[in-house]
Structure formats: C-alpha cells, structure tokens
C-alpha positions in Angstrom: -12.5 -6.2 10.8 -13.2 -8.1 7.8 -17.4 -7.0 8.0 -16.4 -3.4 8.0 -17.6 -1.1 5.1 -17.1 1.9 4.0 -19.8 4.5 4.2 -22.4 5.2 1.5 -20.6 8.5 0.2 -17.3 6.4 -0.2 -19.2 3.9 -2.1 -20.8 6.3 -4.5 -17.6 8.2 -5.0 -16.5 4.9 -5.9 -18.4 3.6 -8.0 -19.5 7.1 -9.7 -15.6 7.1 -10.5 -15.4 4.4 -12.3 -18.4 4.5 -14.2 -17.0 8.0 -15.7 -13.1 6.7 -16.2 -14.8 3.7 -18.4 -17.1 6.0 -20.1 -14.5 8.9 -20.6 -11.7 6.0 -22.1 -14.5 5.0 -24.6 -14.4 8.2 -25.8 -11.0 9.1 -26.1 -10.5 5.5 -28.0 -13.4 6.3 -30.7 -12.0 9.8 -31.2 -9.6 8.7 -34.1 -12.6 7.1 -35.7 -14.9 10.2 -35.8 -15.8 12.8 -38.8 -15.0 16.5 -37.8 -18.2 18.2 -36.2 -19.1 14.3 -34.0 -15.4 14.5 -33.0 -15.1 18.4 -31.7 -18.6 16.7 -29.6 -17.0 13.9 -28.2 -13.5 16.2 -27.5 -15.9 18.5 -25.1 -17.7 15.9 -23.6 -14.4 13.8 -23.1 -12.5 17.5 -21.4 -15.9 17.6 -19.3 -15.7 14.3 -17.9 -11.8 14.9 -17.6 -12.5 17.9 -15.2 -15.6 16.0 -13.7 -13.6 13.3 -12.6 -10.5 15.4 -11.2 -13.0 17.5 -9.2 -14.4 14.1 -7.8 -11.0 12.9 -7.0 -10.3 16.0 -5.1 -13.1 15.3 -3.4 -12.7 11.6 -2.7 -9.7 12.4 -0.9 -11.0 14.8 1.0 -13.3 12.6 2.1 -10.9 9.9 2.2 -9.6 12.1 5.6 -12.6 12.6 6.9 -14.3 8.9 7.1 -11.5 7.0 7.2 -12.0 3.6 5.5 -12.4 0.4 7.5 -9.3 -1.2 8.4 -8.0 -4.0 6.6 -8.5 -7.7 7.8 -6.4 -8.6 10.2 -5.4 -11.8 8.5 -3.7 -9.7 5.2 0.2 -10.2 5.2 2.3 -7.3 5.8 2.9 -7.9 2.0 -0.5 -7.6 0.7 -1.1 -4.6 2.9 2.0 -3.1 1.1 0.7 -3.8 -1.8 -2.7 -2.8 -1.4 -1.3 0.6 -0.4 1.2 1.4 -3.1 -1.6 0.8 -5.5 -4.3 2.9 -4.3 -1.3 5.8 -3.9 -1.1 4.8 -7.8 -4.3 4.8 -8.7 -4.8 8.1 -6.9 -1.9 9.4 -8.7 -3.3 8.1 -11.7 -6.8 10.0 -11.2 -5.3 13.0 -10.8 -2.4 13.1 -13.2 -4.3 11.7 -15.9 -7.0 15.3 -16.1 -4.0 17.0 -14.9 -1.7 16.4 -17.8 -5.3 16.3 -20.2 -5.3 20.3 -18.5 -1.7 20.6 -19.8 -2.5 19.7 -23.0 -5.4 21.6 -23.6 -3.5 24.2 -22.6 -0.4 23.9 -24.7 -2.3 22.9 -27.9 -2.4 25.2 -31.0 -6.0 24.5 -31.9 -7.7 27.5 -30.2 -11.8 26.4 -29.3 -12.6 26.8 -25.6 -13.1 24.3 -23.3 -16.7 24.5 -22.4 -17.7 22.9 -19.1 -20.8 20.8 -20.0 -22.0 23.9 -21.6 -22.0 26.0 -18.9 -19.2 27.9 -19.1 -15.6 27.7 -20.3 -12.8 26.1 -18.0 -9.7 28.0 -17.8 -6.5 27.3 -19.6 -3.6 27.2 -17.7 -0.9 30.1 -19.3 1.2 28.2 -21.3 0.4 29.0 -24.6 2.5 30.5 -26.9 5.4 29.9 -24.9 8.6 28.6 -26.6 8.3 25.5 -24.4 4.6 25.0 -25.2 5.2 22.5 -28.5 7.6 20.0 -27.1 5.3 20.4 -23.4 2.4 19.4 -25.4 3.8 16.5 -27.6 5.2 15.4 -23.8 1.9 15.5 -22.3 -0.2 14.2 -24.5 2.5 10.9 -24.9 1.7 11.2 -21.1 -1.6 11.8 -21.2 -2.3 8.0 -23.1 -0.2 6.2 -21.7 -1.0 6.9 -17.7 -4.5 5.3 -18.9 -3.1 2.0 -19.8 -1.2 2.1 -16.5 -4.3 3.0 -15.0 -6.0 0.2 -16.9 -3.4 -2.2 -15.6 -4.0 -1.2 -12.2 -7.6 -1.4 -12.4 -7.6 -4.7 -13.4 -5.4 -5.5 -10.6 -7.1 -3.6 -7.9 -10.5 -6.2 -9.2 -8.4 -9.5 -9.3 -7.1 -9.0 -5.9 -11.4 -7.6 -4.5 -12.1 -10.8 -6.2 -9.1 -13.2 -5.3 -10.0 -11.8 -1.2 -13.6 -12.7 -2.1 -13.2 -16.0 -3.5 -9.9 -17.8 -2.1 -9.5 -15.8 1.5 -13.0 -15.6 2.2 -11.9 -12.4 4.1 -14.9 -9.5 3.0 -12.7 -7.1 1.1 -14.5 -7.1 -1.8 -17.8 -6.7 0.1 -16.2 -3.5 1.8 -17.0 -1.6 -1.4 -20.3 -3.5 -2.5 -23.2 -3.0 -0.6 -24.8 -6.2 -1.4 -21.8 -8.1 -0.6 -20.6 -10.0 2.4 
C-alpha cells in the first residue's frame, strides 16, 4: 500500500547513511588539496567514516530481514519494480564494496601509519602486505575505490529523481515511505 512506511530504525539507518556517504566523499575530494599534517587528519577521519558506514550497512541489512520494508504500490509496473530492485541490489553493493575495496587498499598500501578507529583503537589490516601481488592489487583497488563512488553518485541521484518523480507525477507515496513528514 502506497501509505506504508518504513519503521523509525529503517529511517534513521537511512538517512544516517547518507549524511556520512556525503560527508565522507567531501573528504576524500578535498584530500588532494590539503598540506601534510591536515591531510594525514582528514585520511583517519575519512577510513573512520569508511568503516562506520560498512558496519552500518551490515547492519541495515540485517535489519532489512528483520522489518521487512512496506511493499511497493500496487500501481508500479513490473518494469519500475525491476528497476527499483536492481538498483537498491547496486546501491547495496556499492555500500559495501566501496569500504571494502578502501579496506583493500589500506591494506595493500606502502605507507605504514595505522588505521585508528576514531581514536579508539586501530582497525586491522587485512594480510596482504608485502605480498608480490600487493602493488598492482593496490593501484587496482584504489582505481576501484574512486570510481564505485561516482557510480554510486549516479545512482544516488537516480534513486532521488525516481522518490521525487513517484512524489510529484504518480502521486503514489514512495517518497513519503522514507520521510516521516511526508505523505
């Protein structure tokens, strides 16, 4: 049914998500433009909010399984439901790969400072340095790395033209699903 909403831990999750994505891509865009000791700053706030938002993905699934969201609106074509399927799978992909391959990098990088998790204690590496493969696996991620967040971005964008385009042309509540002020 088109009034349906999802709960108030969905909604968060959400939102909360988002607000971190934007904030962590502002980052890694003003890194190039840094001096030395503000850039190291930003590069362990940026990891943080990298492993922040893959543990709140995790989560978000999980939760995804155990409130189900509403169901669409009956009046959606079979198309648009398609759609609107494969492109939460690829934003979920997106949420996770994105961290993941940022964990791969990390790990594969020469420069040796730890990755310290908001200051409380270091995150682990994954053991792939110093391996023969760990200089081309790095170069591979980190080409990765940048460009699933323009993908992402492109889907983002998407995902909001299509909340809006339900909101304003089919009159049919999706948007308001997500926002609790919204009908």
């Amino acid at each position: 049914m088109a009034n349906q909403k999802y709960n108030i831990v969905s909604m968060i999750l959400h939102w909360l998500i988002f607000a971190l994505l934007v904030w962590n891509i502002a980052i890694g865009w003003g890194l190039e433009d840094m001096d030395k000791a503000a850039k190291l700053a930003a590069i362990q706030t940026h990891k943080s909010l990298g492993f922040t938002l893959l543990l709140l993905v995790i989560f978000r699934l999980a939760w995804r399984h155990i409130a189900k969201p509403p169901a669409l609106p009956s009046t959606m074509s079979a198309r648009d439901v398609k759609i609107a399927g494969l492109t939460h799978i690829a934003l979920y992909a997106i949420m996770l790969g994105v961290p993941l391959l940022g964990w791969f990098m990390i790990s594969t990088s020469s420069y040796k400072f730890p990755t310290m998790f908001w200051g409380m204690f270091q995150w682990p590496l994954l053991p792939l340095s110093g391996q023969s493969f760990s200089k081309p696996l790095h170069e591979i991620t980190e080409f990765a790395h940048s460009k699933l967040v323009w993908v992402g971005i492109i889907l983002v964008i998407l995902h909001v033209a299509a909340a809006i385009k339900h909101q304003i042309i089919d009159k049919d509540g999706v948007l308001g699903r997500m926002i609790p002020f919204i009908k």
